[in-house]
C-alpha positions as CSV (number, residue, x, y, z in Angstrom):
1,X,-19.5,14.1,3.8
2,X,-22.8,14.5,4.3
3,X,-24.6,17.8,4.9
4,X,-27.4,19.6,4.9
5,X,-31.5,19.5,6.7
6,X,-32.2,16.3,5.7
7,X,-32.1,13.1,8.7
8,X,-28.8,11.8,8.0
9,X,-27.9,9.1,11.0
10,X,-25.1,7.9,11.4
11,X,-24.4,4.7,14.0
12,X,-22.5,6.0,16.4
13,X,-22.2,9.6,17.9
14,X,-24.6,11.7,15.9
15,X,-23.3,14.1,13.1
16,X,-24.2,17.7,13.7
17,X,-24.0,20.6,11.3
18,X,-22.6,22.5,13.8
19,X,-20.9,25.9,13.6
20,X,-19.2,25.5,9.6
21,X,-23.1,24.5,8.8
22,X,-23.9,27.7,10.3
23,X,-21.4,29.8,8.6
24,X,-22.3,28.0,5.1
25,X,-26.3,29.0,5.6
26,X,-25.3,32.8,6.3
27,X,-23.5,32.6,2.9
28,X,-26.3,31.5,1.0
29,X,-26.1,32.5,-2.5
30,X,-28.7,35.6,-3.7
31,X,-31.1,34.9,-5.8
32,X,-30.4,34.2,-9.1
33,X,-27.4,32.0,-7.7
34,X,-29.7,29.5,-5.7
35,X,-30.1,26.5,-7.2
36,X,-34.0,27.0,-7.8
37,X,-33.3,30.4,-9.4
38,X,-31.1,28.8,-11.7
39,X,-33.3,26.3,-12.9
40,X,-35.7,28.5,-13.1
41,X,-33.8,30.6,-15.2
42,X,-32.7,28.2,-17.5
43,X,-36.2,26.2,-18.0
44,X,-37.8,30.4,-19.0
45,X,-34.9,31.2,-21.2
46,X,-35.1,27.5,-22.7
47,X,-39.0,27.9,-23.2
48,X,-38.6,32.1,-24.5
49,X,-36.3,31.0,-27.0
50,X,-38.1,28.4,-27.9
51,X,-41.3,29.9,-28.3
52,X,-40.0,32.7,-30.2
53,X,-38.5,30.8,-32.7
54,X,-40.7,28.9,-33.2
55,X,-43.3,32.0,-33.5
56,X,-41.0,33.8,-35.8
57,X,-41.3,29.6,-37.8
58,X,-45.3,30.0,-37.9
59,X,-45.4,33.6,-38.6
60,X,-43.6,33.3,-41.7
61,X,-45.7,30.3,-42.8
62,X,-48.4,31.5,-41.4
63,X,-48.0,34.9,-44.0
64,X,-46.5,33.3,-46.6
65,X,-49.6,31.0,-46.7
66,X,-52.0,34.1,-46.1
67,X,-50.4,35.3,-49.1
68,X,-50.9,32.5,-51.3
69,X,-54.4,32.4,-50.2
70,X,-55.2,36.1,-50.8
71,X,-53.4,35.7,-54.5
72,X,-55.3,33.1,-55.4
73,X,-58.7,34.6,-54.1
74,X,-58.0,37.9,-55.8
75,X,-57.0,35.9,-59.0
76,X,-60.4,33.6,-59.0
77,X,-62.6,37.3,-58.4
78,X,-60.5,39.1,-61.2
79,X,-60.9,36.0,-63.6
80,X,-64.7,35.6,-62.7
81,X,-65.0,39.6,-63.2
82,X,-62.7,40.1,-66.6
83,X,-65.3,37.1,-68.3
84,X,-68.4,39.3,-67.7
85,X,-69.7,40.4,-70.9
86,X,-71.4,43.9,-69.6
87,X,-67.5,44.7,-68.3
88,X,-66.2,43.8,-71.8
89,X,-69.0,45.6,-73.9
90,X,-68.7,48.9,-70.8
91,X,-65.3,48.8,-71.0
92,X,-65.3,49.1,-75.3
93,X,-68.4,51.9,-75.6
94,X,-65.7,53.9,-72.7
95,X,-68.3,53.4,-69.9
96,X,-70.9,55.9,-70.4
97,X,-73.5,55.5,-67.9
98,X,-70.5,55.0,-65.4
99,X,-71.9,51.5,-64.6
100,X,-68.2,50.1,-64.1
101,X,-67.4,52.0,-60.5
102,X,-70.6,51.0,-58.5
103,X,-69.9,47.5,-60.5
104,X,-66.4,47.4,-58.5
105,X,-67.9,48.9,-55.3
106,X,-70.4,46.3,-55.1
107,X,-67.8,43.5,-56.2
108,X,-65.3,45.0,-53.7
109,X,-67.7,45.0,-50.8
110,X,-68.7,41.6,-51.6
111,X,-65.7,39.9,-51.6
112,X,-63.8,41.9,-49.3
113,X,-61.4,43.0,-51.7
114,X,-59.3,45.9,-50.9
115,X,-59.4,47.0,-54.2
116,X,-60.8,46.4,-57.4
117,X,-59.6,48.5,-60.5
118,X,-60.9,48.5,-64.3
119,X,-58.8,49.3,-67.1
120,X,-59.2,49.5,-70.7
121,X,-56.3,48.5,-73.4
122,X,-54.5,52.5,-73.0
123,X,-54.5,51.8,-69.2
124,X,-57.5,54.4,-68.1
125,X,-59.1,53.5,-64.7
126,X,-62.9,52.8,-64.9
127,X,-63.1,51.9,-61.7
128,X,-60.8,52.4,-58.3
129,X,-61.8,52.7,-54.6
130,X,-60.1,56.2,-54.5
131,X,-62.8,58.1,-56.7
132,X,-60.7,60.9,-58.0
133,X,-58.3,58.5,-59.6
134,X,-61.0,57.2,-61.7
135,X,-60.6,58.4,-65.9
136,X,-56.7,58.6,-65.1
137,X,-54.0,56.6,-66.8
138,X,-51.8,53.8,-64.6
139,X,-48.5,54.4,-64.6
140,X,-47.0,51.0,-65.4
141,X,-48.5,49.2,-68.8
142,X,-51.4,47.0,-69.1
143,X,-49.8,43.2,-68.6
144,X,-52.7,41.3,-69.1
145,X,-53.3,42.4,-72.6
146,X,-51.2,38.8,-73.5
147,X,-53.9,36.8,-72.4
148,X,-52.9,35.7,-69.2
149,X,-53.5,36.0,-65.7
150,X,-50.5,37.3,-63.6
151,X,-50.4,37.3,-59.7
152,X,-48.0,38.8,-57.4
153,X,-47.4,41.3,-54.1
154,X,-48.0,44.5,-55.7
155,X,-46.7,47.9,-54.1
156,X,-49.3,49.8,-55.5
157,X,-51.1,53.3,-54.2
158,X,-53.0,52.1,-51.8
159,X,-49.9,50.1,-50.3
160,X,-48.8,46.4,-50.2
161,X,-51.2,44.1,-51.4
162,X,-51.8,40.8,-52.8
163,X,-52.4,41.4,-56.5
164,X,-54.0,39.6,-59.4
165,X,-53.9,40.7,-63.0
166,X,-56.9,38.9,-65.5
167,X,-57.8,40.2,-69.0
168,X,-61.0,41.1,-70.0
169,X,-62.2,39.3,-73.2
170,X,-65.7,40.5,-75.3
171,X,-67.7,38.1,-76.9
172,X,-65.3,37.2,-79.7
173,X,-62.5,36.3,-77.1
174,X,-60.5,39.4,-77.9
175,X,-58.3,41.3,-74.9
176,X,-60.2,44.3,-74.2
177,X,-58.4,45.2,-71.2
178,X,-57.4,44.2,-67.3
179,X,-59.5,43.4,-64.4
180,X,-56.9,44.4,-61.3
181,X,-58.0,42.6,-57.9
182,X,-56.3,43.3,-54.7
183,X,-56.0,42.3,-51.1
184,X,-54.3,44.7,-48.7
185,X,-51.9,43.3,-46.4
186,X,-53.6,45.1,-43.8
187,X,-55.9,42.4,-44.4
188,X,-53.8,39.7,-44.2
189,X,-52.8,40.5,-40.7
190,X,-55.7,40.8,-39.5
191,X,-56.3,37.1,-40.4
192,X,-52.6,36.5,-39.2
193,X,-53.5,38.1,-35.6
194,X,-56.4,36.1,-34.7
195,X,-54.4,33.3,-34.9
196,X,-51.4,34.7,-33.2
197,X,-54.0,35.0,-30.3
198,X,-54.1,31.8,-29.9
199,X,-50.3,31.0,-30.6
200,X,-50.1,33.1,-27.3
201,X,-52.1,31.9,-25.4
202,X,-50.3,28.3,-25.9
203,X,-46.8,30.0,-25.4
204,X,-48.4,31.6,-21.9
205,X,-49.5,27.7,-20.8
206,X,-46.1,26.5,-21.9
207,X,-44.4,29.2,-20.1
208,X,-46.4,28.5,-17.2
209,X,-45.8,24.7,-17.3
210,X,-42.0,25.4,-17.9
211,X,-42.3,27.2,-14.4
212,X,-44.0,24.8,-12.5
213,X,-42.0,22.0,-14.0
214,X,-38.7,23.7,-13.2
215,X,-39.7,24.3,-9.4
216,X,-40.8,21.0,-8.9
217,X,-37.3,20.0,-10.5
218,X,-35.5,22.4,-8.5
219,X,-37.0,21.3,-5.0
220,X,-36.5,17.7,-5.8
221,X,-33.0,18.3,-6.6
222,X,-32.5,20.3,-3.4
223,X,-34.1,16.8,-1.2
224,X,-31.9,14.8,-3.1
225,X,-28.9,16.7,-2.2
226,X,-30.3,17.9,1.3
227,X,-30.9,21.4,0.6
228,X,-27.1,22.0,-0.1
229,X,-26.9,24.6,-2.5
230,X,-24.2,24.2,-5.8
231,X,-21.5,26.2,-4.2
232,X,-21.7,24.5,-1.0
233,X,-21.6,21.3,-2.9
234,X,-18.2,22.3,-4.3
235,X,-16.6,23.5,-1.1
236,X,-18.1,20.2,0.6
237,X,-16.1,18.2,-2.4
238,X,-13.1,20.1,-1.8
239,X,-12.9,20.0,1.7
240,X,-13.8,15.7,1.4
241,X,-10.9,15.8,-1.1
242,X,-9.1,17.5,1.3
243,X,-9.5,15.7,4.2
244,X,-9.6,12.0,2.6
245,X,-6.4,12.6,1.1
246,X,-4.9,13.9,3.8
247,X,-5.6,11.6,6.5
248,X,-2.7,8.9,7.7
249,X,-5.6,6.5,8.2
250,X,-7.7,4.6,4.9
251,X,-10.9,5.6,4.3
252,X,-13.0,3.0,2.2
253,X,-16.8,4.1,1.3
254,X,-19.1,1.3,-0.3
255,X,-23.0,2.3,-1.0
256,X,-26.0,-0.3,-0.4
257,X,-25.1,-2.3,-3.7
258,X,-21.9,-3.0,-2.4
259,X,-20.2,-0.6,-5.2
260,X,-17.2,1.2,-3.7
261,X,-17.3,5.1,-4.3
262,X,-15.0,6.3,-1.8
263,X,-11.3,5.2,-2.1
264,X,-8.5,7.4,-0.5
265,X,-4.7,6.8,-1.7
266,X,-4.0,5.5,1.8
267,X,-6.7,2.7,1.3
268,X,-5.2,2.0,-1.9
269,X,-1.9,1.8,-0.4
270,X,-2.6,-0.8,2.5
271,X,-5.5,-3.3,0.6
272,X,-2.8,-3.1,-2.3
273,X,-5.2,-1.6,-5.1
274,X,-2.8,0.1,-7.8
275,X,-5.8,1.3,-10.2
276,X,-9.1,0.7,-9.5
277,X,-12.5,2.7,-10.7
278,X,-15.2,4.0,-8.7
279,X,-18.1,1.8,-8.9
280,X,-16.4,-1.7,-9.0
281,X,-17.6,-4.1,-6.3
282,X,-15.8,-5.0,-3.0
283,X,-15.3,-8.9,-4.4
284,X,-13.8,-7.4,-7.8
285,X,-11.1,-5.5,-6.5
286,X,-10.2,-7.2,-2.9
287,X,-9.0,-11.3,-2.9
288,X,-10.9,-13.8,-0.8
289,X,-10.4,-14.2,2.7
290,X,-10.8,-12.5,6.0
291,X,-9.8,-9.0,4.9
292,X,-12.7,-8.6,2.4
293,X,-14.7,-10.3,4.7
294,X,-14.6,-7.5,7.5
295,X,-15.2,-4.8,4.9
296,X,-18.5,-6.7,3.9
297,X,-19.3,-7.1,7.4
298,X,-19.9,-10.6,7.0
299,X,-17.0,-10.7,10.4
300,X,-17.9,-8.0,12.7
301,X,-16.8,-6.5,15.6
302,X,-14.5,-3.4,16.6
303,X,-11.3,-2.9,15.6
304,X,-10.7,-6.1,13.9
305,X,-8.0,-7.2,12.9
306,X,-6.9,-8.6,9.3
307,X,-3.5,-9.4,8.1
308,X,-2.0,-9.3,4.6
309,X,1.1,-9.9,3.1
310,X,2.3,-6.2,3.7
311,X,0.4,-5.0,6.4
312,X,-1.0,-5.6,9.8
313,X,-4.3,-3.9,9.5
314,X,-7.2,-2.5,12.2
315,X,-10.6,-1.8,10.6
316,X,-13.7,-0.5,11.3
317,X,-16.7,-1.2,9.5
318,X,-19.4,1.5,10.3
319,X,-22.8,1.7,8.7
320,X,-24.5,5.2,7.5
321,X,-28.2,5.2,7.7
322,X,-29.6,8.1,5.2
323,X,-33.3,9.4,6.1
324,X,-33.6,6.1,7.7
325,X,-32.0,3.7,5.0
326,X,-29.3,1.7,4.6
327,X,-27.0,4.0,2.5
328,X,-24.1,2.1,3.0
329,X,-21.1,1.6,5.0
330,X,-17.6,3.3,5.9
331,X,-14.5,1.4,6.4
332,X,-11.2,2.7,8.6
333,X,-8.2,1.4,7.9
334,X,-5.3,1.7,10.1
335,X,-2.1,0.1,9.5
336,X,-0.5,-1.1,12.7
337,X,2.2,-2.9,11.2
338,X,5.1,-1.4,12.9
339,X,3.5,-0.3,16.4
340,X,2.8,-4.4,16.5
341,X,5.8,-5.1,15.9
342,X,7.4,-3.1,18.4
343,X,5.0,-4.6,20.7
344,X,6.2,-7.5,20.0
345,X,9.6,-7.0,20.4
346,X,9.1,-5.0,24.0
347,X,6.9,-8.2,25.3
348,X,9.8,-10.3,24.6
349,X,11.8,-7.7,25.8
350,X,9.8,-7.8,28.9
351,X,10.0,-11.5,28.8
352,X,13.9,-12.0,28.6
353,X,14.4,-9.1,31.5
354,X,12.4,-11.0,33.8
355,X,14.8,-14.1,32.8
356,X,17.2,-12.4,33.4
357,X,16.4,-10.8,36.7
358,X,15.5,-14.4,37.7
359,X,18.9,-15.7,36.8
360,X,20.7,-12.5,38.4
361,X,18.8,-13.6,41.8
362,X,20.2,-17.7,41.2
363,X,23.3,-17.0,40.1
364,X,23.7,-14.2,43.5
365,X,22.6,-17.3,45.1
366,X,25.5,-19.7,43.5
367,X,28.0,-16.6,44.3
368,X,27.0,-16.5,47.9
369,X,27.5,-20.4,48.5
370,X,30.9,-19.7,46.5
371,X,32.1,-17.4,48.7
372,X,30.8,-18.9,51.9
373,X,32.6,-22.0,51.0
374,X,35.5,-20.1,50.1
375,X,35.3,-18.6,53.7
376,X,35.1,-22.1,55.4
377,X,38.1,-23.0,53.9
378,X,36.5,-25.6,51.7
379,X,38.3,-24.5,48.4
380,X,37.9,-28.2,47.4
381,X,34.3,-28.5,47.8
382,X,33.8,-24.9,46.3
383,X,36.0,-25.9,43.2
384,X,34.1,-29.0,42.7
385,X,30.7,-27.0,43.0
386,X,32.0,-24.6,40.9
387,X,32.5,-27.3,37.7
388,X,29.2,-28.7,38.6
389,X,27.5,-24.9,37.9
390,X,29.7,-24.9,34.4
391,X,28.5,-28.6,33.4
392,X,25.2,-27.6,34.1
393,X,25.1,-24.3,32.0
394,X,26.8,-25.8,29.1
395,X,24.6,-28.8,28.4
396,X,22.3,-27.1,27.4
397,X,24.1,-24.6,25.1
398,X,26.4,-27.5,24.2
399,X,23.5,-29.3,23.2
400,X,21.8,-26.9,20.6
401,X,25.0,-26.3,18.9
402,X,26.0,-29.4,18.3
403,X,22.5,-29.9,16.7
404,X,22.2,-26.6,15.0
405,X,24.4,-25.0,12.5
406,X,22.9,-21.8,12.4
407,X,24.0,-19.5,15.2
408,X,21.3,-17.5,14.9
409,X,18.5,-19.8,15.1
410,X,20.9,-21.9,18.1
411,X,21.1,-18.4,20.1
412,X,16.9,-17.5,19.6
413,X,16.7,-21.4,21.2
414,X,18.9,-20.6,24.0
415,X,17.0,-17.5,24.5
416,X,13.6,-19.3,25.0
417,X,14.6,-22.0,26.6
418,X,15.9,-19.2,29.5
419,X,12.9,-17.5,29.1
420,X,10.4,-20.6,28.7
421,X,12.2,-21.5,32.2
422,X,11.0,-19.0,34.5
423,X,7.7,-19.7,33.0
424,X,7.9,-23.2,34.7
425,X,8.1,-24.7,31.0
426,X,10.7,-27.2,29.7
427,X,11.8,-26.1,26.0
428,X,14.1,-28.7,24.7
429,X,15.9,-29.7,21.1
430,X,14.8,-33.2,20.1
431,X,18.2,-35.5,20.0
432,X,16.8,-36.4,16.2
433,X,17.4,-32.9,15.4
434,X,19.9,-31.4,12.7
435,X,20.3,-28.1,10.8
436,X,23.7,-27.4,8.9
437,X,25.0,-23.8,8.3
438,X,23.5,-21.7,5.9
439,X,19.9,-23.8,5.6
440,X,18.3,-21.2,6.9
441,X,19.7,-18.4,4.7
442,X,17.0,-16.5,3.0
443,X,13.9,-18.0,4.9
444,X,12.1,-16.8,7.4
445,X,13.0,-19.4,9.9
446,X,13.3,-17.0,13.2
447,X,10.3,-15.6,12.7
448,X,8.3,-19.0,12.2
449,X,10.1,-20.7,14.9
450,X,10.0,-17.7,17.0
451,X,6.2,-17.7,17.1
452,X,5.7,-21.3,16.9
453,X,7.3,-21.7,20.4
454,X,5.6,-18.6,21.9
455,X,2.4,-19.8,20.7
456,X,3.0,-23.2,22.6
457,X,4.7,-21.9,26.0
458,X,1.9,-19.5,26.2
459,X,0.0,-22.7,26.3
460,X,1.7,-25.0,28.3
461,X,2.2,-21.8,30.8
462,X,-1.5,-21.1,30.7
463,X,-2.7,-24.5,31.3
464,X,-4.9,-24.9,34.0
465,X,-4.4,-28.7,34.0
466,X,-1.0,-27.9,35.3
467,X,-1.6,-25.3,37.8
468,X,0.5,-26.2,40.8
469,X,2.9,-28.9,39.4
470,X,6.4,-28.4,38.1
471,X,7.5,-28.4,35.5
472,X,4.0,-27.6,33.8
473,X,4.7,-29.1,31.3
474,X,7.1,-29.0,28.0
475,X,8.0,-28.2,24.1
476,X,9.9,-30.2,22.1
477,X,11.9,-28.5,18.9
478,X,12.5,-30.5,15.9
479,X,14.8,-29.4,12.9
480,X,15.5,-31.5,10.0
481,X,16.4,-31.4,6.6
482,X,15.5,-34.1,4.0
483,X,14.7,-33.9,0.0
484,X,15.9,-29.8,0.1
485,X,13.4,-29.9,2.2
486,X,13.5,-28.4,6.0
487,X,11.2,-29.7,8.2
488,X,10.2,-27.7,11.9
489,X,8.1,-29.1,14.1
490,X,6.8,-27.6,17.4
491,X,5.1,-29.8,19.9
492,X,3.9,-28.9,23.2
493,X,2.2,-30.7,26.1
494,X,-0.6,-27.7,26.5
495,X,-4.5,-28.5,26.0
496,X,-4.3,-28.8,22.6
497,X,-6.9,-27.7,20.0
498,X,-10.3,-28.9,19.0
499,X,-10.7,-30.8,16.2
500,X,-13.3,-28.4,14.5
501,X,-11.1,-25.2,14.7
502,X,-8.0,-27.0,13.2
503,X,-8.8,-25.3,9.8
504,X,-9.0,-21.7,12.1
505,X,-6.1,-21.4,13.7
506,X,-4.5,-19.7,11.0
507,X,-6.9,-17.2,10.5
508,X,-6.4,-13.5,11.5
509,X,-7.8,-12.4,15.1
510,X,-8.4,-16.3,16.1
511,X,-7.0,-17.3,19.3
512,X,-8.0,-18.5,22.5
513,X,-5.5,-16.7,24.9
514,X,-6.6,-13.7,26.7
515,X,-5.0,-10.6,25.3
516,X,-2.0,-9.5,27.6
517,X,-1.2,-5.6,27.6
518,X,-2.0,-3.5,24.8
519,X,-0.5,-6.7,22.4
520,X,-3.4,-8.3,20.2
521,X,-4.1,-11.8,19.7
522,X,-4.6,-14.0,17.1
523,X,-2.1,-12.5,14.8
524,X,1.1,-14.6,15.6
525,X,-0.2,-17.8,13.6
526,X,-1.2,-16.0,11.0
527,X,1.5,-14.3,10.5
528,X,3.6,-16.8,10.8
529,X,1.4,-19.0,8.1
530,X,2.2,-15.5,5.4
531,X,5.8,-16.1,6.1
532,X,5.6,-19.5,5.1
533,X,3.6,-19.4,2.1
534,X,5.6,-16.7,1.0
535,X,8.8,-18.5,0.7
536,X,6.9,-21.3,-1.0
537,X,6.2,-24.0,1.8
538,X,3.6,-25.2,4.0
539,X,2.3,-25.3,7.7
540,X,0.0,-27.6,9.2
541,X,-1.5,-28.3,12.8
542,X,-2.8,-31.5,14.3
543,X,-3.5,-32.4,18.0
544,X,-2.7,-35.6,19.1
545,X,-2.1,-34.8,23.0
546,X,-1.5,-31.3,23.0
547,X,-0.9,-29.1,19.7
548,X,1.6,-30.4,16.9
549,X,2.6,-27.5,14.1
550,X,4.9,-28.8,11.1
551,X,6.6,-26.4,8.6
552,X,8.1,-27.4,5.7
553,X,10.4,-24.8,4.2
554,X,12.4,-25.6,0.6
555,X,15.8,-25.5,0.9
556,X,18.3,-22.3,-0.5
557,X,21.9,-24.3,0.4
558,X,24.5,-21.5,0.1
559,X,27.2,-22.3,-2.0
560,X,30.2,-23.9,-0.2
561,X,28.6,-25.5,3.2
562,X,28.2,-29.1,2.3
């Protein structure tokens, strides 16, 4: 799940990219569909755009304030000019000595007015930058004969300009005619480009920032996701999809915080989470106990072994080192429910084969003295050795049922007693012992009893105290039934257990026997202690002289059996 150059570790073999990696590198996207392009596409566009509305923003303010400025500067010259009285006496006596056009030359050049023009009341130019339209008539009437001063953007001969419109009074305050003042927008733009100058030369910082800025993004990027491009990214998602969720075995992911973000449907299936976020912790979403535990490593090892109600599960917890850090862990989950039990069922297998192959031999034995007898004539000593064989076999069955209701559960003690036997290991029915039909209906009393006596001839057989003596020792069976209550109890003569692992022997993967074939230990007890609180009773262990389990089961009496 992990990819590209960076130093990913993992504990255990070590990942390579190997030949996909390859294939994925020769497919690099072209430029302009790398990752860096991208940005760096997206960061110019972002800062063009910008910039150009936001020129487009100033230039507009920009001229419609040059404008307002250039009205009100050729408003103040042609106020200032109409109230000279030599313009207003000139412009009355019809100019004579033609002081009026060197008067607006000098005024123009001073100023930097594009244009400044003269007019008497009937409209006839005194004065105009363009010479031979000086002593002609304007075409459009004389506005400023009411007095006032009227600005505006004037499209007038010598082009667009910013225009200002002031009467000229005489002495005695009377309109004598109109002072016209004009700025070119030529002139405008020439103040408007020196400070576009500048306005680019910001843009071409910003524009160089934007590409710096978006490299540096696009290469940390890159080291975060280890140089895996976006559409490698995708086909790795797709193909961890793939492979997660198609996979027998559960996959569970947590990261360094202990925040799981990696949960396949098999994991969910066998941990028993129905809905669950990413991004929740381990403790939030598994119960207590040795399960969750393993999957925060605080119980180690390899292929442990948890139990839950449902499942018999193997996990390994592995941890993934990223660049050198802790990144995190990955759990595998394999449920090994069924393949134990068949184990299971083949070992006893195995066990009641060799009882029986045992008994094959002694009872060929009994036949041959039978028949040898039979051969010598005795048939009185072979008929009375014959009746001593049947006594002897049906004590014991004789025994049990006379105790024990439940055929079932009488024919599972007959089998371990046979069984226990060629182990060198006495299994017997305590006389105190009763079960009535149908107590046992709908609890799991073969499979608690079951185990409880395995557990104990396994110790008794496996004592080394014992080695050499016969029998090695013995377990005693008790059934009772008080208060709608039943009561087993399993005793055995082996070693016993230590006081400070009483509390532990129900825990998954604790034992002290060896493992025997590919069967695990440590999960017989703690099975057996799930079927039990399951159908709502309780289990305990003590060891007085050798180990003592009692199991109390409540009572389901089916109708009719008294």
């Amino acid at each position: 799940m992990l990819g590209g150059d960076a130093d990913v570790g993992v504990t255990g073999p070590r990942a390579t990219t190997g030949r996909g990696g390859q294939e994925r590198r020769r497919r690099m996207p072209r430029l302009g569909r790398t990752l860096a392009a991208r940005i760096l596409l997206a960061v110019l566009g972002i800062v063009v755009v910008t910039l150009a509305v936001g020129f487009a923003l100033f230039a507009r303010l920009t001229s419609q304030t040059a404008d307002a400025h250039a009205i009100e500067q050729a408003s103040g010259i042609a106020v200032t000019l109409g109230r000279v009285p030599q313009v207003a006496r000139e412009v009355v006596d019809g100019d004579p000595s033609h002081v009026l056009p060197a008067l607006g030359s000098q005024v123009r050049a001073s100023t930097g007015a594009s244009y400044v023009v003269i007019i008497d009341r009937t409209g006839l130019r005194y004065s105009h930058p363009n010479p031979a339209l000086i002593g002609q008539r304007i075409e459009e009437p004389v506005v400023a004969l009411d007095g006032q001063v009227h600005t505006g953007i004037d499209e007038g001969s010598l082009g667009r300009s910013a225009n200002a419109r002031a009467p000229i009074v005489d002495a005695s305050g009377r309109t004598v005619g109109e002072v016209s003042v004009g700025i070119l927008e030529s002139e405008v733009g020439v103040r408007l480009t020196a400070e576009v100058l500048d306005i680019a030369l910001y843009a071409a910082v910003a524009l160089a920032l934007g590409v710096a800025a978006s490299l540096l993004l696009a290469r940390a990027i890159k080291r975060v996701t280890f140089g895996v491009e976006p559409a490698e990214i995708v086909e790795l998602v797709q193909e961890r999809e793939a492979m997660l969720h198609g996979i027998r075995e559960g996959v569970l992911a947590v990261d360094a915080k202990g925040a799981i973000n990696v949960l396949n449907d098999e994991a969910r299936r066998l941990l028993g989470i129905e809905s669950v976020g990413l991004g929740q912790r381990v403790e939030d979403v598994v119960p207590d106990g040795r399960l969750r535990r393993v999957i925060t490593g605080e119980v180690g090892g390899v292929d442990v072994v948890a139990v839950t109600d449902e499942h018999l599960l193997v996990l390994n917890r592995m941890p993934v080192l990223v660049g050198g850090r802790n990144a995190g862990w990955v759990v595998t989950i394999r449920d090994r429910t069924e393949l134990e039990a068949l184990m299971r069922q083949l070992d006893s297998m195995e066990g009641l084969s060799t009882a029986l192959r045992a008994q094959e031999h002694e009872f060929s034995n009994r036949l041959h003295v039978l028949s040898v007898l039979l051969e010598l004539g005795e048939v009185d000593e072979a008929t009375r050795y014959s009746r001593e064989l049947q006594a002897e076999t049906a004590l014991v069955s004789e025994e049990i049922r006379a105790r024990v209701g439940s055929p079932v559960v009488a024919a599972l003690l007959l089998a371990k007693t046979t069984i226990a036997a060629e182990r060198d290991v006495v299994v017997r029915l305590d006389p105190a012992s009763r079960l009535e039909a149908g107590h046992d209906e709908h609890l799991p009393l073969v499979s608690v009893l079951g185990n409880l006596i395995d557990n104990a001839v396994d110790a008794v057989a496996d004592d080394p105290r014992t080695a050499g003596t016969h029998p090695r020792g013995e377990v005693v069976v008790l059934l009772t039934c008080s208060h709608d209550t039943l009561v087993l109890t399993v005793t055995d003569t082996g070693p016993g257990i230590p006081d400070d692992r009483l509390d532990d022997v129900f825990l998954d993967g604790y034992s002290t026997k060896q493992p025997r074939g590919a069967m695990r230990r440590g999960v017989g007890l703690a099975l057996v202690h799930r079927l039990v609180t399951r159908a709502g009773g309780t289990i305990g262990a003590s060891s007085p002289a050798g180990a003592r389990f009692e199991v109390h089961l409540p009572l389901r009496v089916r109708q009719g059996v008294s």
